[in-house]
LOVODO-509998 format. One record per residue (C-alpha): y, x, z. Coordinates in steps of 0.2 Angstrom, whole numbers, m for minus. Layout:
<rs>
R / Y / X / Z $
...
</rs>
This chain:
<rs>
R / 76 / m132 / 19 $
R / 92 / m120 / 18 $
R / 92 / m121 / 37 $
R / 76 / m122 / 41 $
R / 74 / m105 / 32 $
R / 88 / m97 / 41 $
R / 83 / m103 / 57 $
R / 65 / m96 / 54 $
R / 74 / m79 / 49 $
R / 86 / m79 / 65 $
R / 71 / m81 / 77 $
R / 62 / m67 / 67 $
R / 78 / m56 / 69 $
R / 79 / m58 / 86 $
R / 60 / m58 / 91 $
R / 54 / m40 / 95 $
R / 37 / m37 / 98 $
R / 36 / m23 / 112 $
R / 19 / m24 / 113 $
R / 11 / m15 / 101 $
R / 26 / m2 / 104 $
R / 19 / m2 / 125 $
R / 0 / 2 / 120 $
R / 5 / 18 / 107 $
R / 16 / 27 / 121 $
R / 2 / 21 / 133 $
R / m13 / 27 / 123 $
R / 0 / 45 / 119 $
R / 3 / 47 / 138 $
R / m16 / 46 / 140 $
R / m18 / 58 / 127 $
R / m4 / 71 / 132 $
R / m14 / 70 / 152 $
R / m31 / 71 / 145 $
R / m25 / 86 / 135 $
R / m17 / 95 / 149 $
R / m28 / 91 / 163 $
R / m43 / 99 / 153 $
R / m33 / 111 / 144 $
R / m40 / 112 / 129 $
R / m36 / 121 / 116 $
R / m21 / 115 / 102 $
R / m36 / 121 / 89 $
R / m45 / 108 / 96 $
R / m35 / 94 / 100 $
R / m15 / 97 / 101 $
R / m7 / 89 / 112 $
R / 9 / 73 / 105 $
R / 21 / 87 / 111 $
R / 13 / 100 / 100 $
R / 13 / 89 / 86 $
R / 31 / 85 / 88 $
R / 34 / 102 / 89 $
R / 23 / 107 / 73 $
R / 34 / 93 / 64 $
R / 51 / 101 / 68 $
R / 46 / 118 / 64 $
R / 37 / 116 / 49 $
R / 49 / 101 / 43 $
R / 53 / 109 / 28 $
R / 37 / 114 / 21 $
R / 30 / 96 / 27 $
R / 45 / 86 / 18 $
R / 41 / 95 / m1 $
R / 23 / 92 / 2 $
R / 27 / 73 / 5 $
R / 40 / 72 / m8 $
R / 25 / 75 / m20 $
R / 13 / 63 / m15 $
R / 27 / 48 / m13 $
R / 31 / 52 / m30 $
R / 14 / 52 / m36 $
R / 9 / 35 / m25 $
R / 27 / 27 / m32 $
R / 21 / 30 / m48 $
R / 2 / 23 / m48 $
R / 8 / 8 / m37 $
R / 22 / 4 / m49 $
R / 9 / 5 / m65 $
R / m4 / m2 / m54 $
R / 8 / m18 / m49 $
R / 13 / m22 / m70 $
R / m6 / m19 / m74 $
R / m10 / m32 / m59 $
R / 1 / m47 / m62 $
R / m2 / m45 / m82 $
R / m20 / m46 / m77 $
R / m18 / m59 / m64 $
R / m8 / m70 / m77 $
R / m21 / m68 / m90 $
R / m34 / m75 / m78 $
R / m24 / m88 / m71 $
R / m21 / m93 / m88 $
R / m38 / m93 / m99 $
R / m54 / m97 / m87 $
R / m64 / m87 / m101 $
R / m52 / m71 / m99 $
R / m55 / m72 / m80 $
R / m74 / m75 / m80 $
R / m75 / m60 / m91 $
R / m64 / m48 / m83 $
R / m65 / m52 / m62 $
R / m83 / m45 / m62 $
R / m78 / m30 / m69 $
R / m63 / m28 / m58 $
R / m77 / m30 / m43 $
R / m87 / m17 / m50 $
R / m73 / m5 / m52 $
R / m70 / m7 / m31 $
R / m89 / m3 / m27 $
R / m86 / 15 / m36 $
R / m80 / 27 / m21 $
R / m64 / 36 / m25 $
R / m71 / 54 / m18 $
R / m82 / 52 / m31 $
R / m70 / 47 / m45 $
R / m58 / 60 / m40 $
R / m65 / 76 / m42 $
R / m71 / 71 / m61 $
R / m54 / 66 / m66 $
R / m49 / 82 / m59 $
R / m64 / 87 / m74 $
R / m58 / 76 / m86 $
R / m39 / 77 / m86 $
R / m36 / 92 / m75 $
R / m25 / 97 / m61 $
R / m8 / 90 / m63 $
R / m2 / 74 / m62 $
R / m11 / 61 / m72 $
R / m28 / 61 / m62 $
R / m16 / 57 / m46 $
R / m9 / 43 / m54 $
R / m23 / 36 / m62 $
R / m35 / 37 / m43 $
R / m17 / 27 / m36 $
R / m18 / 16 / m50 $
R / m36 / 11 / m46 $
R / m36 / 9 / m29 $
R / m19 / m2 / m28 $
R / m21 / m15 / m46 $
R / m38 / m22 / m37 $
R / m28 / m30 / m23 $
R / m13 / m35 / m34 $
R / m23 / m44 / m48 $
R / m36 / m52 / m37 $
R / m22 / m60 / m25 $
R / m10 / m65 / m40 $
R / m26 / m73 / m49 $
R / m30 / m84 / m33 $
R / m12 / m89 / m31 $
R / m12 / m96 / m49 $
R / m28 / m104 / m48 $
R / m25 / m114 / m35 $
R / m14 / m127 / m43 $
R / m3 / m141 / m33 $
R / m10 / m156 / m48 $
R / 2 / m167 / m44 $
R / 17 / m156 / m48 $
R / 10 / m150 / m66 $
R / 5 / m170 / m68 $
R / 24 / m172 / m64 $
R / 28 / m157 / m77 $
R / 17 / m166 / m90 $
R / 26 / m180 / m90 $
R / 41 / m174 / m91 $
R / 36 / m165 / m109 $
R / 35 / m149 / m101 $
R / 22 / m137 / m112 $
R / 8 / m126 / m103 $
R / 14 / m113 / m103 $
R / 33 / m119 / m94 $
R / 23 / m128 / m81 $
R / 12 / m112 / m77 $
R / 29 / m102 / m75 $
R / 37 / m116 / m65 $
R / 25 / m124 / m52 $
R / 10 / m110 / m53 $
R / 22 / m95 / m53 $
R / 32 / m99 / m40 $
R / 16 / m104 / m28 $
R / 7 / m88 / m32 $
R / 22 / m77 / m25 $
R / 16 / m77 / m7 $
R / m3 / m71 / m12 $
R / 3 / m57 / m24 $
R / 13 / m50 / m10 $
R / m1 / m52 / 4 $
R / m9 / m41 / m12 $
R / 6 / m31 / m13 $
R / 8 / m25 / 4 $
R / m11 / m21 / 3 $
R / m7 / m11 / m12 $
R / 7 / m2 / m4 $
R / m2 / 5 / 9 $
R / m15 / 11 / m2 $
R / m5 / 20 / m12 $
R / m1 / 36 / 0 $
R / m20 / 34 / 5 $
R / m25 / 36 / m13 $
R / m13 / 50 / m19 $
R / m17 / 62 / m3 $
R / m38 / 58 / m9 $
R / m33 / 62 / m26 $
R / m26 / 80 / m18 $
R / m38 / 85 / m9 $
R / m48 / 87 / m23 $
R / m36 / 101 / m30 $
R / m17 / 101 / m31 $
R / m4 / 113 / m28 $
R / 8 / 104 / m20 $
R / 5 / 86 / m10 $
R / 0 / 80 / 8 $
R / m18 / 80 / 5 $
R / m20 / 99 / m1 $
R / m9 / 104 / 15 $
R / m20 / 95 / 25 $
R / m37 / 103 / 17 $
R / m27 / 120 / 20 $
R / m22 / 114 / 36 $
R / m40 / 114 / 42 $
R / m48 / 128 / 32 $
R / m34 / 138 / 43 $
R / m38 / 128 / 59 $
R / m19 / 123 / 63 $
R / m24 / 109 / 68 $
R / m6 / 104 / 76 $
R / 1 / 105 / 57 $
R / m15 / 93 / 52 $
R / m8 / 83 / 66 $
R / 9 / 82 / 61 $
R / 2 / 80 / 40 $
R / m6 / 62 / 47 $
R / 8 / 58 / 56 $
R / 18 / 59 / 40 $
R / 6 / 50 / 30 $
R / 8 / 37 / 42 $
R / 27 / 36 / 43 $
R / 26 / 36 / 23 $
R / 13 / 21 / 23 $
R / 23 / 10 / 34 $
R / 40 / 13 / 26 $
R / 33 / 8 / 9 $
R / 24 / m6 / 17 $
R / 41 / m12 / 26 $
R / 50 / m10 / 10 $
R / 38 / m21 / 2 $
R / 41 / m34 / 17 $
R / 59 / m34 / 16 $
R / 59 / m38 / m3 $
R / 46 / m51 / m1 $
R / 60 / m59 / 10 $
R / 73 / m57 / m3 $
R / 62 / m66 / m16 $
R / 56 / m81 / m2 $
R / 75 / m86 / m3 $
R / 76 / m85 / m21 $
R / 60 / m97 / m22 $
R / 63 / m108 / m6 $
R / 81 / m112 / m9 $
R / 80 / m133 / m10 $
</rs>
C-alpha cells in the first residue's frame, strides 16, 4: 500500500494540468482586446493591466486590509472546524443526537448571511465578534454534515472484527469509523476554507474599519473600479491559498492513515 501511495503521489507531482492555466490567459487576452479595442473607460471595466497596476501601487493599503480579513476568516474557520467535528461526532455517535440536531443545522443554511450580518452588527456591534460568528456559520455546516456522513457510513465487518476482539464502542468508533470518515471531513473542510474569506468580506461590508469587504464598498462608492478589481483578485488569491493549505495537509494526514 506504501508504494502504491507514493506511486499515486509521484504521478500527481509530476502531472500539471495546463489547461485550466491556457483558458484564464485566454479569457484575460480577450478581456485586455475587448477593453482596448472599445476603449472603455477603466471606471467601467479596467483593463488585466490596469488591475495589475492598481495591485502594485496600492499594495500596501491592499495587504493590511487583507491581513484583517485572513485573521478574522482564520479565526471563524478554526472555531467553526472544532464546533463541526464535535458535532459531527455526536451524531455519528447517538442517532437521537443527530435526528435532533441535523434539521436544525439545515435550517441554519436556508437563513441568508446579508441578512444575519447587519443584525449582528446590531447585536454585538462593530468589531470583531460579529465577523467571526458570520465565518463561523457559513464554514461549521459543511464541516459537521461531511464528518457526520463519513461516520455513518460504517464498514460492518470491520466493527464485527473489532467486537470480537473485546474492543468497546466507543474504541471501534475511534478505530474503523474515525479513520473512514477523514476523506469526507476534508471534502467538508476544503468547502469550509473557501468560505471562510467569502464569509468575513460579507460580514465587512456591513460595517468595519479595516477588511477587504469595506474597501471594496468604499472602492465602489468612489468608482475605482480598478482597485475593486484588484480587492477581488486578492480575495481570490486568499481563498485558494487557504484552500491548497488545506489540500496539502489532507495529504499529510492520508499517509498517517493509509500507511499498511
Amino acid at each position: 500500500m506504501k508504494k502504491k501511495l507514493a506511486n499515486t503521489e509521484q504521478k500527481n507531482k509530476k502531472s500539471f494540468d495546463f489547461l485550466p492555466v491556457a483558458v484564464i490567459l485566454m479569457v484575460l487576452l480577450i478581456w485586455q482586446a475587448i477593453v482596448l479595442l472599445f476603449a472603455i473607460p477603466k471606471y467601467i471595466l479596467p483593463a488585466p493591466t490596469a488591475v495589475i497596476e492598481a495591485l502594485i501601487e496600492d499594495g500596501e493599503l491592499l495587504l493590511s486590509h487583507a491581513l484583517v480579513s485572513l485573521g478574522e476568516a482564520l479565526l471563524g474557520f478554526v472555531l467553526a472546524v472544532i464546533a463541526g467535528i464535535i458535532s459531527g461526532v455526536l451524531m455519528g455517535l447517538f442517532e437521537p443526537v443527530r435526528r435532533a440536531l441535523y434539521p436544525i443545522f439545515v435550517i441554519t443554511q436556508t437563513i441568508p448571511t446579508i441578512v444575519l450580518a447587519p443584525l449582528f452588527a446590531v447585536w454585538f456591534g462593530f468589531g470583531l465578534l460579529p465577523k467571526v460568528l458570520i465565518v463561523i456559520l457559513v464554514c461549521f455546516f459543511p464541516v459537521a454534515v461531511t464528518f457526520t456522513q463519513g461516520l455513518i457510513k460504517t464498514d460492518e465487518s470491520m466493527e464485527q472484527l473489532m467486537q470480537v476482539m473485546g474492543a468497546g464502542k466507543w474504541k471501534t468508533f475511534c478505530a474503523v469509523r474515525v479513520p473512514q470518515a477523514i476523506p469526507s471531513l476534508f471534502s467538508g473542510l476544503k468547502i469550509a476554507a473557501t468560505y471562510s474569506i467569502l464569509g468575513a468580506v460579507l460580514s465587512e461590508w456591513v460595517g468595519a474599519k479595516m477588511g477587504l469587504g469595506i474597501l471594496m464598498t468604499r472602492a465602489m462608492s468612489s468608482f475605482k473600479t480598478t482597485l475593486l478589481f484588484a480587492d477581488v483578485l486578492v480575495i481570490v488569491v486568499l481563498s485558494l491559498g487557504v484552500y491548497k493549505f488545506i489540500e496539502l495537509l489532507e495529504r499529510k494526514v492520508a499517509k498517517k492513515y493509509i500507511s499498511f
